[in-house]
mmCIF file of the N, C-alpha and C atoms, coordinates in Angstrom:
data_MODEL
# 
_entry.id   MODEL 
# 
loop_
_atom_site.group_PDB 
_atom_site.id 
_atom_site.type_symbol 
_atom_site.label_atom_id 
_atom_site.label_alt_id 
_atom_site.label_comp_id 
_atom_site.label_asym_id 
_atom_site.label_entity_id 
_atom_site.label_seq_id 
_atom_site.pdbx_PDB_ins_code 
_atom_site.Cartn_x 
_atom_site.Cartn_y 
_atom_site.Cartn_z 
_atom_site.occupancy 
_atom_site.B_iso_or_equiv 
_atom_site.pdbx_formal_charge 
_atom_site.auth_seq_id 
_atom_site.auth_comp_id 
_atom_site.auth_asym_id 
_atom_site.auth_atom_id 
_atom_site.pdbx_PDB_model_num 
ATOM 1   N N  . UNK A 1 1  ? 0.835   -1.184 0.000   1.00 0.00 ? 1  UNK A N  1 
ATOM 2   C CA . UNK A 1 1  ? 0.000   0.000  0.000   1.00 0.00 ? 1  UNK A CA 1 
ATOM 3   C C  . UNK A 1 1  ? 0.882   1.251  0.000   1.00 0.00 ? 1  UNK A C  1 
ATOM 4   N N  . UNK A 1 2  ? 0.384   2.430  -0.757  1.00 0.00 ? 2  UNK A N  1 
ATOM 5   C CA . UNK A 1 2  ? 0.849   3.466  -0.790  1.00 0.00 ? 2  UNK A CA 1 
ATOM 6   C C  . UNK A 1 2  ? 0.633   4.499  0.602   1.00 0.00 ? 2  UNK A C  1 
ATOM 7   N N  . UNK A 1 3  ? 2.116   5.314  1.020   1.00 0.00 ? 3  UNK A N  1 
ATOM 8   C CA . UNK A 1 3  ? 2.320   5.978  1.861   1.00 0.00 ? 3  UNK A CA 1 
ATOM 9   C C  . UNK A 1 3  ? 0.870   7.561  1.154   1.00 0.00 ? 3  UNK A C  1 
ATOM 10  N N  . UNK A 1 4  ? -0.052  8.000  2.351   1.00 0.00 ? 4  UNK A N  1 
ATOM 11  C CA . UNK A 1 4  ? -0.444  9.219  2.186   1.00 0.00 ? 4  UNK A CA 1 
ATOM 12  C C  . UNK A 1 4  ? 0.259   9.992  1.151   1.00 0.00 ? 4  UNK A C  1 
ATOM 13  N N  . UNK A 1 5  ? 2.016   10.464 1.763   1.00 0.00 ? 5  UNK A N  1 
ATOM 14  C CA . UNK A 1 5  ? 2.132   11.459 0.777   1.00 0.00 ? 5  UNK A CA 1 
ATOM 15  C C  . UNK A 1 5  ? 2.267   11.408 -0.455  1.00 0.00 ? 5  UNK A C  1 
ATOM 16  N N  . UNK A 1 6  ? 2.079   9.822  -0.891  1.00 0.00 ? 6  UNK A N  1 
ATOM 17  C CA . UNK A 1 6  ? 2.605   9.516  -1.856  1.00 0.00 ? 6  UNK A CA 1 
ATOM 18  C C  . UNK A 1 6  ? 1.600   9.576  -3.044  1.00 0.00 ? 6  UNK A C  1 
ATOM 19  N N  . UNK A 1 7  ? 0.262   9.434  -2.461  1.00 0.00 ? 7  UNK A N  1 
ATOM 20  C CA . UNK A 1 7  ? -1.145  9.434  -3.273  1.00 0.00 ? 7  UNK A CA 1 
ATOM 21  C C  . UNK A 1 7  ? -1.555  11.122 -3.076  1.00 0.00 ? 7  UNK A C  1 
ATOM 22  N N  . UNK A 1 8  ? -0.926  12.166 -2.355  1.00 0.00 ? 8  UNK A N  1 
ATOM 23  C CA . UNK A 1 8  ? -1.072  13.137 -2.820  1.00 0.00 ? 8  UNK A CA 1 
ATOM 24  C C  . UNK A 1 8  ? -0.374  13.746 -3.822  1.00 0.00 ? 8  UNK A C  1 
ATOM 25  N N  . UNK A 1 9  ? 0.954   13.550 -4.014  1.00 0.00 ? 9  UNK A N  1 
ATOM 26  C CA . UNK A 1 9  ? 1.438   13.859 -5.399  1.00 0.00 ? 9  UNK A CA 1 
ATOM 27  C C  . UNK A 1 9  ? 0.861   13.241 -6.165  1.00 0.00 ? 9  UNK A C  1 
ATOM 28  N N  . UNK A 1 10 ? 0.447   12.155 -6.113  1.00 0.00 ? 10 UNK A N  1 
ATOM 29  C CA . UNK A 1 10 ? -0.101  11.272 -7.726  1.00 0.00 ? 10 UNK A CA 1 
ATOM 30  C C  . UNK A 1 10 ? -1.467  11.806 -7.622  1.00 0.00 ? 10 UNK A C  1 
ATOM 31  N N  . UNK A 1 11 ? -2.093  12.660 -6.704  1.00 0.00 ? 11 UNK A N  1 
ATOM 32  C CA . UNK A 1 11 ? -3.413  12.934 -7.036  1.00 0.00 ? 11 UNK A CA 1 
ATOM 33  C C  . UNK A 1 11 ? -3.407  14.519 -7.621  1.00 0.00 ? 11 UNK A C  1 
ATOM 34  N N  . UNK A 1 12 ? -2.079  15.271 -7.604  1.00 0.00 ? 12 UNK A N  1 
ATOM 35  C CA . UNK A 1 12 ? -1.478  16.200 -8.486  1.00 0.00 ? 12 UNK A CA 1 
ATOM 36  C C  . UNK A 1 12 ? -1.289  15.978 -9.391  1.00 0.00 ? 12 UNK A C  1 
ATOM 37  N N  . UNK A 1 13 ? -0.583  15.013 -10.197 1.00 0.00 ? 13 UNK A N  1 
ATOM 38  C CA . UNK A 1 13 ? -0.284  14.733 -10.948 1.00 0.00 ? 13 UNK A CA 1 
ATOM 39  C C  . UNK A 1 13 ? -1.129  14.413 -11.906 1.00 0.00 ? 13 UNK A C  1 
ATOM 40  N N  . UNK A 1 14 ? -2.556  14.318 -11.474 1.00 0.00 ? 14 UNK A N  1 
ATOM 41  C CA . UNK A 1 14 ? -3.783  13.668 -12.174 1.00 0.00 ? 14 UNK A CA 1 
ATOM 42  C C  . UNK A 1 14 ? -4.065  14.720 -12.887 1.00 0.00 ? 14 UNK A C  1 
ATOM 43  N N  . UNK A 1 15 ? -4.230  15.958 -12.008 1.00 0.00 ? 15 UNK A N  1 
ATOM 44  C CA . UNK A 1 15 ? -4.646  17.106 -12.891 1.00 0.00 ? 15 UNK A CA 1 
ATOM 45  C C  . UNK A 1 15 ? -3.948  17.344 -13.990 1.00 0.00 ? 15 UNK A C  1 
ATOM 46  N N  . UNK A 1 16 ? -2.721  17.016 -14.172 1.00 0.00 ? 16 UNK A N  1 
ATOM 47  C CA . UNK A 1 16 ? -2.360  17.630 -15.377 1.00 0.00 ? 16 UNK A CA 1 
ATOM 48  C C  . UNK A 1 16 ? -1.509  16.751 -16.014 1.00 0.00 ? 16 UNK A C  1 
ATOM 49  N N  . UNK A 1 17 ? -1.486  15.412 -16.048 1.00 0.00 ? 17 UNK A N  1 
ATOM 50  C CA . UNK A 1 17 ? -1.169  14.765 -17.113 1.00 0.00 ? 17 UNK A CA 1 
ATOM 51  C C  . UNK A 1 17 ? -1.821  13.242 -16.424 1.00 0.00 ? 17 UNK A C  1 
ATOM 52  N N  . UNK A 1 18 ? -1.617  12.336 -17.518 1.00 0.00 ? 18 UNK A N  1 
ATOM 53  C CA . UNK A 1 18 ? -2.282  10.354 -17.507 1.00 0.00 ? 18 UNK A CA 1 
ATOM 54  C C  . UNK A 1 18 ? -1.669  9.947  -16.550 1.00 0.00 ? 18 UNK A C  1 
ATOM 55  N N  . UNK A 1 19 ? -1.926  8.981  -15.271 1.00 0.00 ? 19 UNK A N  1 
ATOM 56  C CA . UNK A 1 19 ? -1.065  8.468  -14.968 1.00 0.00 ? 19 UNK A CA 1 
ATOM 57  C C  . UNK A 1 19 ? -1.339  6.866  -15.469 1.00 0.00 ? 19 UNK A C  1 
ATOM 58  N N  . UNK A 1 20 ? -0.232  5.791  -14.966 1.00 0.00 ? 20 UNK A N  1 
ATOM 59  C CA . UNK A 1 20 ? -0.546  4.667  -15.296 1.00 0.00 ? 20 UNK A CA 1 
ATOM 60  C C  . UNK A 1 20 ? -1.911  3.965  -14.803 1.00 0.00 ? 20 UNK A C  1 
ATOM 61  N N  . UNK A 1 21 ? -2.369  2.687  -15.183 1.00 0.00 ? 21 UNK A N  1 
ATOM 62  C CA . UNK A 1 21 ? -3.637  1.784  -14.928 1.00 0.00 ? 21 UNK A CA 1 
ATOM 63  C C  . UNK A 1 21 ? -3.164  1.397  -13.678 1.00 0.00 ? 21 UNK A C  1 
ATOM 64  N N  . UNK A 1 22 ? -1.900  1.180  -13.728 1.00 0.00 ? 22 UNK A N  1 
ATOM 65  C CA . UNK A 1 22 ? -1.595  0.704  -11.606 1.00 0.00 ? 22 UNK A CA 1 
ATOM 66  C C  . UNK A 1 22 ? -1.860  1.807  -10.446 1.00 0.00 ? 22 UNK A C  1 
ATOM 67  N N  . UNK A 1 23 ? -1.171  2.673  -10.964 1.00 0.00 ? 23 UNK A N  1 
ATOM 68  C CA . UNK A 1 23 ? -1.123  4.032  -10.246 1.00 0.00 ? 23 UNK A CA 1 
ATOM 69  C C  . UNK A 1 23 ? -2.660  4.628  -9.872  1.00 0.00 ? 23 UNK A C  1 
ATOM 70  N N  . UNK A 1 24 ? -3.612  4.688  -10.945 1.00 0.00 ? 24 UNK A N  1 
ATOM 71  C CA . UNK A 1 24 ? -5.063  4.668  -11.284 1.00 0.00 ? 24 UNK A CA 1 
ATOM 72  C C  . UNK A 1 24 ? -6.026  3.809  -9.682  1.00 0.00 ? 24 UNK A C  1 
ATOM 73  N N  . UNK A 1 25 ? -5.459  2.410  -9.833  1.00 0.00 ? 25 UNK A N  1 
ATOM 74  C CA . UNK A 1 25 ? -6.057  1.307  -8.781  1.00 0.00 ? 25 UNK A CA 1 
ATOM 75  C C  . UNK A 1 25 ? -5.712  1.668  -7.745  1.00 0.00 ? 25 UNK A C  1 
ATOM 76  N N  . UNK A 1 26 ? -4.471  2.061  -7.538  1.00 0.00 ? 26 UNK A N  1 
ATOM 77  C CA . UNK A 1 26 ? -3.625  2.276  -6.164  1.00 0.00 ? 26 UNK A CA 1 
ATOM 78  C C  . UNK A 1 26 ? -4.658  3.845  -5.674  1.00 0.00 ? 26 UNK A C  1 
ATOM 79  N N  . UNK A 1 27 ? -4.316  4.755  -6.233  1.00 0.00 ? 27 UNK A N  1 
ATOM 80  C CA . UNK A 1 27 ? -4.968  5.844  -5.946  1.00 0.00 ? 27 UNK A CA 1 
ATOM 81  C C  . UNK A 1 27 ? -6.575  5.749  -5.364  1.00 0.00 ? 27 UNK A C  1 
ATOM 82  N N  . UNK A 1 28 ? -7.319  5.229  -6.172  1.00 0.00 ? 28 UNK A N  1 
ATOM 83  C CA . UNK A 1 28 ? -8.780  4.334  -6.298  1.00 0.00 ? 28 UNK A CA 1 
ATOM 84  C C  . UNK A 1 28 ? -9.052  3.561  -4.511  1.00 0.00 ? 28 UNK A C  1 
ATOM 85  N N  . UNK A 1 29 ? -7.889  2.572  -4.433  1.00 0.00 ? 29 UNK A N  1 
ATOM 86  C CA . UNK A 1 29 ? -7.946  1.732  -3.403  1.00 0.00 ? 29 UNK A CA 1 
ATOM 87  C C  . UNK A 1 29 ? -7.575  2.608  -1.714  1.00 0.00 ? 29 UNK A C  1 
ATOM 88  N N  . UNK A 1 30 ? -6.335  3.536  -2.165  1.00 0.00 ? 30 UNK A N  1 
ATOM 89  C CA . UNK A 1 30 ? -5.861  4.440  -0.970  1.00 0.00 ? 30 UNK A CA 1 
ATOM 90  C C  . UNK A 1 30 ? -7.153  4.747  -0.532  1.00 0.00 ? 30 UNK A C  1 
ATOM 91  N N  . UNK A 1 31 ? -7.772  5.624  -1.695  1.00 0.00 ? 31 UNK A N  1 
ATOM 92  C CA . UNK A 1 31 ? -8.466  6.434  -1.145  1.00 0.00 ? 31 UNK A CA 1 
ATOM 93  C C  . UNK A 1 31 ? -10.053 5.682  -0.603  1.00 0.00 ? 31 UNK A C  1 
ATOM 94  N N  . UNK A 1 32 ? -10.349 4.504  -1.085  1.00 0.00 ? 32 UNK A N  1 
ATOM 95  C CA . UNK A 1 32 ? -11.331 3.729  -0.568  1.00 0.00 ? 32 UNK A CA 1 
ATOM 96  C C  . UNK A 1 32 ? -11.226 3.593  1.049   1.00 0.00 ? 32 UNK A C  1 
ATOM 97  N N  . UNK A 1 33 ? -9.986  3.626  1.216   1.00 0.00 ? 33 UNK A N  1 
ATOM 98  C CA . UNK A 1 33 ? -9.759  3.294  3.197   1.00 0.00 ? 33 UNK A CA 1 
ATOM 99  C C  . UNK A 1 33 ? -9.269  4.634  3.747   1.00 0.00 ? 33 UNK A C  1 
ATOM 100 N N  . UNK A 1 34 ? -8.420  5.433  2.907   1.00 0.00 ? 34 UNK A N  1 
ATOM 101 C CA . UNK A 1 34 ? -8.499  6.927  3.865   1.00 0.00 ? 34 UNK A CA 1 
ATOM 102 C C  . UNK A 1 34 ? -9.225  8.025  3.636   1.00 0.00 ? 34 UNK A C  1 
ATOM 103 N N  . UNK A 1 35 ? -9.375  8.256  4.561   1.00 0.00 ? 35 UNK A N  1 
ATOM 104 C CA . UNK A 1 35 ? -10.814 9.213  4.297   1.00 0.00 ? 35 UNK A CA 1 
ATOM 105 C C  . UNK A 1 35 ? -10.350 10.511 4.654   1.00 0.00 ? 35 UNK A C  1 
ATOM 106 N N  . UNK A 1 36 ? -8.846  10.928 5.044   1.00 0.00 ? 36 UNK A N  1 
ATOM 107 C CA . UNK A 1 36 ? -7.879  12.031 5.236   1.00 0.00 ? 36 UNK A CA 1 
ATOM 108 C C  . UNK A 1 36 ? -7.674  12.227 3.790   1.00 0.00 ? 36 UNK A C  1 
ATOM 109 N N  . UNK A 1 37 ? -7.231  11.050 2.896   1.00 0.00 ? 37 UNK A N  1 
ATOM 110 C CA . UNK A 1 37 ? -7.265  11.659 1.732   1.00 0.00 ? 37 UNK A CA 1 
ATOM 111 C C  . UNK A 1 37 ? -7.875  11.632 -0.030  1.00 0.00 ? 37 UNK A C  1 
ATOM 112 N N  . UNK A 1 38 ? -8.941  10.887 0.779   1.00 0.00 ? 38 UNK A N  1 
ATOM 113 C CA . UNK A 1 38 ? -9.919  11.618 0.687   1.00 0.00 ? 38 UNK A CA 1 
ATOM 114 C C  . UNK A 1 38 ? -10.732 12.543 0.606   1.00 0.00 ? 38 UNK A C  1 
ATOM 115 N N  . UNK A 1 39 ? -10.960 13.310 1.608   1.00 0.00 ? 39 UNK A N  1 
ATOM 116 C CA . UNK A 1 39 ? -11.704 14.458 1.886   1.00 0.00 ? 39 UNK A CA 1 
ATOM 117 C C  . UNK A 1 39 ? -10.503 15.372 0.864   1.00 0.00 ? 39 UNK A C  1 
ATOM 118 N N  . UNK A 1 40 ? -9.146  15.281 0.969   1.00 0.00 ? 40 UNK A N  1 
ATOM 119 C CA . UNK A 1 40 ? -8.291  15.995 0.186   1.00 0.00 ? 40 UNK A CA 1 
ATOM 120 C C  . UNK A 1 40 ? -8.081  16.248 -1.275  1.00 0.00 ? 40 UNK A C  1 
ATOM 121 N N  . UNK A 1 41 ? -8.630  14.754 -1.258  1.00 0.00 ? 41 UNK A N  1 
ATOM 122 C CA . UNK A 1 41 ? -8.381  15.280 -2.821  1.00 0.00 ? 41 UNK A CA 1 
ATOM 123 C C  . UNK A 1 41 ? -10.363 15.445 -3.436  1.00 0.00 ? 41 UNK A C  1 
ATOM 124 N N  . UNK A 1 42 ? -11.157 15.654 -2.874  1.00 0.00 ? 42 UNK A N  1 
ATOM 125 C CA . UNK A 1 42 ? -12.482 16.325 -2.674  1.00 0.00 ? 42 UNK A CA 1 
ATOM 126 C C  . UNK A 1 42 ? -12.453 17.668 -3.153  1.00 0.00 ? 42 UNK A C  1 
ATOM 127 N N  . UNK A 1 43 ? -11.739 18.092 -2.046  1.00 0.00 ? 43 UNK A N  1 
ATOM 128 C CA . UNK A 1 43 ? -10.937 19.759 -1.615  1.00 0.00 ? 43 UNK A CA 1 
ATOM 129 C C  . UNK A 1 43 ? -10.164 19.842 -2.835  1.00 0.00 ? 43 UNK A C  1 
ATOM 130 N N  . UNK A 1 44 ? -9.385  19.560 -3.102  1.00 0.00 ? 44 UNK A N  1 
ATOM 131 C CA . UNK A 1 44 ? -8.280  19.361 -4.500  1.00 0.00 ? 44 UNK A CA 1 
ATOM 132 C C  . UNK A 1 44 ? -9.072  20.156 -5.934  1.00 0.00 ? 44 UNK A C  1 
ATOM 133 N N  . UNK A 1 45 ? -10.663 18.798 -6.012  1.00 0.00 ? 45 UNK A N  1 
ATOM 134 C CA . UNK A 1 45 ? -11.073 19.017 -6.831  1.00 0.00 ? 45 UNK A CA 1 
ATOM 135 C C  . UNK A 1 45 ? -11.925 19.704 -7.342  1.00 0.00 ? 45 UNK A C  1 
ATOM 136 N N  . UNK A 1 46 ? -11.900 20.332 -5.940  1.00 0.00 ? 46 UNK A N  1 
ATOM 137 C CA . UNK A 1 46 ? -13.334 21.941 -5.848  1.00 0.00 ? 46 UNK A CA 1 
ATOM 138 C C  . UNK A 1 46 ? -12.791 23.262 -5.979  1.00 0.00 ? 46 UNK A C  1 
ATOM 139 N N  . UNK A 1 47 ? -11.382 23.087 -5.479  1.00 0.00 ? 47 UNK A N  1 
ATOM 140 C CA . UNK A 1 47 ? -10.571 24.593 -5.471  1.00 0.00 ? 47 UNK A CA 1 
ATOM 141 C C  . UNK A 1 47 ? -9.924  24.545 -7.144  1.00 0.00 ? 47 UNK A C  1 
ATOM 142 N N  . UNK A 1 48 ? -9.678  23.440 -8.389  1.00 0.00 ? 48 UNK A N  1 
ATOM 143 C CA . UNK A 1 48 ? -9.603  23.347 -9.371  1.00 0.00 ? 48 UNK A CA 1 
ATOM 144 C C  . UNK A 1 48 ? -10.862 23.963 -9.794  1.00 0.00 ? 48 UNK A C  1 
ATOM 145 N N  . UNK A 1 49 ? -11.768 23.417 -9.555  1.00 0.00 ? 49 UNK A N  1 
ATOM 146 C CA . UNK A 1 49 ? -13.163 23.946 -10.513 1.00 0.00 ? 49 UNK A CA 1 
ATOM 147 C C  . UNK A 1 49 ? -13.240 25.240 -10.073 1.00 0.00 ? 49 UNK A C  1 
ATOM 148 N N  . UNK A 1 50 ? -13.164 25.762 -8.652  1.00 0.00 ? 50 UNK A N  1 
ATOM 149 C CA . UNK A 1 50 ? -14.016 27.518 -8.693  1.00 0.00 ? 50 UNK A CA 1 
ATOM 150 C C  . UNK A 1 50 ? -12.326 28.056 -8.963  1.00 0.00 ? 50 UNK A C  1 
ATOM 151 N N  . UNK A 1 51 ? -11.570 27.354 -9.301  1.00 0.00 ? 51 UNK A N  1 
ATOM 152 C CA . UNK A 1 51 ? -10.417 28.513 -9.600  1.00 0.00 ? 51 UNK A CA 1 
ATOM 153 C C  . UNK A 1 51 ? -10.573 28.426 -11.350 1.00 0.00 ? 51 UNK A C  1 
ATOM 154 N N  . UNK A 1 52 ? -10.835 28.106 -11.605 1.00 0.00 ? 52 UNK A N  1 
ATOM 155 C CA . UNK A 1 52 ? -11.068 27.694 -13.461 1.00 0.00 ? 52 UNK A CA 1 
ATOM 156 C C  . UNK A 1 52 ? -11.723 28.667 -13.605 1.00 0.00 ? 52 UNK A C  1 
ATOM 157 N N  . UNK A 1 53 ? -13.454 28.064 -13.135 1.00 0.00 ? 53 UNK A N  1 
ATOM 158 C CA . UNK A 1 53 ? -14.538 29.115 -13.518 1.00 0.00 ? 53 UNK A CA 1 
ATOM 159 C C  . UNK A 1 53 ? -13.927 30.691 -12.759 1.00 0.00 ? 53 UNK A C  1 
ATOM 160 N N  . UNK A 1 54 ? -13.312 31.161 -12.086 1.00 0.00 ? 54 UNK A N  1 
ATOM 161 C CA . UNK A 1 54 ? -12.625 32.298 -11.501 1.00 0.00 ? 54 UNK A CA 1 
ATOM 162 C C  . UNK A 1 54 ? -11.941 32.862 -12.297 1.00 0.00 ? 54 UNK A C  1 
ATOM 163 N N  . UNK A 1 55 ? -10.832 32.417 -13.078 1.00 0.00 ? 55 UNK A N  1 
ATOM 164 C CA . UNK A 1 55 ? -10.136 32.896 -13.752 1.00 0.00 ? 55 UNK A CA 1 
ATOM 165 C C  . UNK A 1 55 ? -10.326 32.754 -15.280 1.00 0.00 ? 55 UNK A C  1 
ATOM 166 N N  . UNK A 1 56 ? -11.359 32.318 -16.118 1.00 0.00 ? 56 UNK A N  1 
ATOM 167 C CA . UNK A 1 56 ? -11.939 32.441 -17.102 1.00 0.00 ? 56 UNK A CA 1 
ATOM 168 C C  . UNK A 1 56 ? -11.306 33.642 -18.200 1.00 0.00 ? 56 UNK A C  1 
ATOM 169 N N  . UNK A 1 57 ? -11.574 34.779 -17.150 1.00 0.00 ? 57 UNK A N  1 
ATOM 170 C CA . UNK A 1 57 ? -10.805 35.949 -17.632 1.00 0.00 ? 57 UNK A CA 1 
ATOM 171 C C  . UNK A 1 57 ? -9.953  36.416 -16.910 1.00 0.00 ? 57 UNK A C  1 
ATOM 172 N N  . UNK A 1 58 ? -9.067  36.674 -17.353 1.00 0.00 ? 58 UNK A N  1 
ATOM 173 C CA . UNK A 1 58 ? -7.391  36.737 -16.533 1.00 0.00 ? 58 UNK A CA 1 
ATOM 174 C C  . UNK A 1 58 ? -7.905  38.340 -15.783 1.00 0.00 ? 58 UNK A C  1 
ATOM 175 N N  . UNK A 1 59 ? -8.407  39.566 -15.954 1.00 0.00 ? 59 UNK A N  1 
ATOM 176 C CA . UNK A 1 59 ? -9.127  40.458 -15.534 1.00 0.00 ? 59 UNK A CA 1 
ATOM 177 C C  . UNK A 1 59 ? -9.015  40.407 -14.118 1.00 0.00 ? 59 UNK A C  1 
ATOM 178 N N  . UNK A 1 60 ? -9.962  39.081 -13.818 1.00 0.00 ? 60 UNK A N  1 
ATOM 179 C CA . UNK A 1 60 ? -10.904 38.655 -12.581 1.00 0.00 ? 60 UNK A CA 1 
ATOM 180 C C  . UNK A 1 60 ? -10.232 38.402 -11.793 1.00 0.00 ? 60 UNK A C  1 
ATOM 181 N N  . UNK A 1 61 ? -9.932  38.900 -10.888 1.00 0.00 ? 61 UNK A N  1 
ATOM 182 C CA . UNK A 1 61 ? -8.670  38.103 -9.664  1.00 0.00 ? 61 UNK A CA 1 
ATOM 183 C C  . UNK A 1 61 ? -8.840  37.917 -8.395  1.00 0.00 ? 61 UNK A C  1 
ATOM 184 N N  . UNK A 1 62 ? -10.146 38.172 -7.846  1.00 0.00 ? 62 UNK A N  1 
ATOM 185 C CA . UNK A 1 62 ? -10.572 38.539 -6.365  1.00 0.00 ? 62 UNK A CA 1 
ATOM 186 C C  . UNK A 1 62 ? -11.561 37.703 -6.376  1.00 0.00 ? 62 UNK A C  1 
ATOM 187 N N  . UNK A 1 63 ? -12.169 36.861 -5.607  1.00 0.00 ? 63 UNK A N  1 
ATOM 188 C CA . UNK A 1 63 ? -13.163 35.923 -4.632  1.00 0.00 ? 63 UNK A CA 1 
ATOM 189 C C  . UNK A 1 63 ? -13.772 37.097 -4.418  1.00 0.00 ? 63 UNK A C  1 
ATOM 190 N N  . UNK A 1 64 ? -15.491 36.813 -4.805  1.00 0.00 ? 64 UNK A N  1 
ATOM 191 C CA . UNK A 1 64 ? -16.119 37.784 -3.449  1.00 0.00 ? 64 UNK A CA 1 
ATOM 192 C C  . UNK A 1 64 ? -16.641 37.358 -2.024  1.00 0.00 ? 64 UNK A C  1 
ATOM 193 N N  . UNK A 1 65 ? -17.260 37.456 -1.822  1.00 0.00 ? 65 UNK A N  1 
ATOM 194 C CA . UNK A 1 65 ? -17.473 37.578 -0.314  1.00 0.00 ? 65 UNK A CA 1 
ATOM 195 C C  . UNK A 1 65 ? -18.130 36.187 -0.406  1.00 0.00 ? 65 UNK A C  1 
ATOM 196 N N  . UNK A 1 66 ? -18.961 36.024 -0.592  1.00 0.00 ? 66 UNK A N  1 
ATOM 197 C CA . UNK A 1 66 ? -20.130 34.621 -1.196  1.00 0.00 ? 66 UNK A CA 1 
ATOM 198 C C  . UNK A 1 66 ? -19.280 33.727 -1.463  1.00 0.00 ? 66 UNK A C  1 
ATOM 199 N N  . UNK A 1 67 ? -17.721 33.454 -2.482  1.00 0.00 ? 67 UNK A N  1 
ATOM 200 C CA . UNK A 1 67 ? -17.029 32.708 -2.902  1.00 0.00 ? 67 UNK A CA 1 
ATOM 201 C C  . UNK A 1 67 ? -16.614 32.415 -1.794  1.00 0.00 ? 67 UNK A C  1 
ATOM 202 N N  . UNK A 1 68 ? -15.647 33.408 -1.146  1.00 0.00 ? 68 UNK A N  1 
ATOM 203 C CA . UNK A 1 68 ? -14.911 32.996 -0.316  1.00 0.00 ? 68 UNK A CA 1 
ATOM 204 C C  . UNK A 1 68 ? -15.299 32.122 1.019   1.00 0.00 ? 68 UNK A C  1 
ATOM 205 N N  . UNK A 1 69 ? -16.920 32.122 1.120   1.00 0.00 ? 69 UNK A N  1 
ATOM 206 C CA . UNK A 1 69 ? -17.554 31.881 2.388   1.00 0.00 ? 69 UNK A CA 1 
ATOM 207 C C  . UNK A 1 69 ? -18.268 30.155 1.657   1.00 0.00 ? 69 UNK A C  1 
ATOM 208 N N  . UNK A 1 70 ? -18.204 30.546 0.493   1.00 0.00 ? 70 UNK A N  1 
ATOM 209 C CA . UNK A 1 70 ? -18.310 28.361 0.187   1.00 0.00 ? 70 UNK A CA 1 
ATOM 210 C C  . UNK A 1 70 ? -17.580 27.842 0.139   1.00 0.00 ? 70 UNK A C  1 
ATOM 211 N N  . UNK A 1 71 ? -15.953 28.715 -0.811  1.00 0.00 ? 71 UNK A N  1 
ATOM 212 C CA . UNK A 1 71 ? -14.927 27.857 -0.009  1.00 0.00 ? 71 UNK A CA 1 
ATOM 213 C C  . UNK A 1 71 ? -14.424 27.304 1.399   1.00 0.00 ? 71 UNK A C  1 
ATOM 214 N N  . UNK A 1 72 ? -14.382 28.180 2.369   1.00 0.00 ? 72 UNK A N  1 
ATOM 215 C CA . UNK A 1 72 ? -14.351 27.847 3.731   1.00 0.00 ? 72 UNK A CA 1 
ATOM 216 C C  . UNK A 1 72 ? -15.343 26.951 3.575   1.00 0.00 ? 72 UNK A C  1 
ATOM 217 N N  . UNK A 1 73 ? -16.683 26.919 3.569   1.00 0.00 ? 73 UNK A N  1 
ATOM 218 C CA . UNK A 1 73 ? -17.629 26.120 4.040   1.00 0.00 ? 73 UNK A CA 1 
ATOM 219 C C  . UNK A 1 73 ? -17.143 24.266 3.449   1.00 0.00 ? 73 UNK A C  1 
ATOM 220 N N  . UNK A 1 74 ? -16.595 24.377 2.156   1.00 0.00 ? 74 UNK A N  1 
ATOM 221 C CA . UNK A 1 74 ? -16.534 23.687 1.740   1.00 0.00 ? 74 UNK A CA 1 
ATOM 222 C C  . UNK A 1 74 ? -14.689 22.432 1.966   1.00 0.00 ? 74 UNK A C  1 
ATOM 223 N N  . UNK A 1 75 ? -13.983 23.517 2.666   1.00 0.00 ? 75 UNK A N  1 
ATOM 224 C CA . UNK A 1 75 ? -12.879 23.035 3.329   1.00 0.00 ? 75 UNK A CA 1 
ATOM 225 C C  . UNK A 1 75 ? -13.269 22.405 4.672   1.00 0.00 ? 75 UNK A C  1 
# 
């Protein structure tokens, strides 16, 4: 079994490039029994999406008040 920190880099790594079909299971299985990371890479994949839709236009650079209070809610 894979060490925590070790399924958080590979759950970095997801975002921005393939990883292997082993790496895939391993990640899959970690996260079936920890629920530390788990909930992390949850978090991971929510601060990707409202930072996307956020920066859409490079312009936009500030959270408002509402954002900032679902993120917390949502950490």
């Amino acid at each position: 079994m894979k060490y925590c920190q070790d399924i958080t880099e590979m759950m970095e790594r997801t975002a921005v490039e393939r990883i292997r079909l082993s790496d895939k299971i391993a990640l899959r299985f970690h996260l079936f029994i920890c629920k530390t990371c788990k909930r992390y890479y949850e978090d991971s994949k929510t601060m990707d999406i409202l930072l996307k839709r956020r920066f859409k236009k490079i312009d936009q650079y500030s959270f408002s008040k509402l954002e900032k209070e679902e993120l917390i809610k949502r950490m």
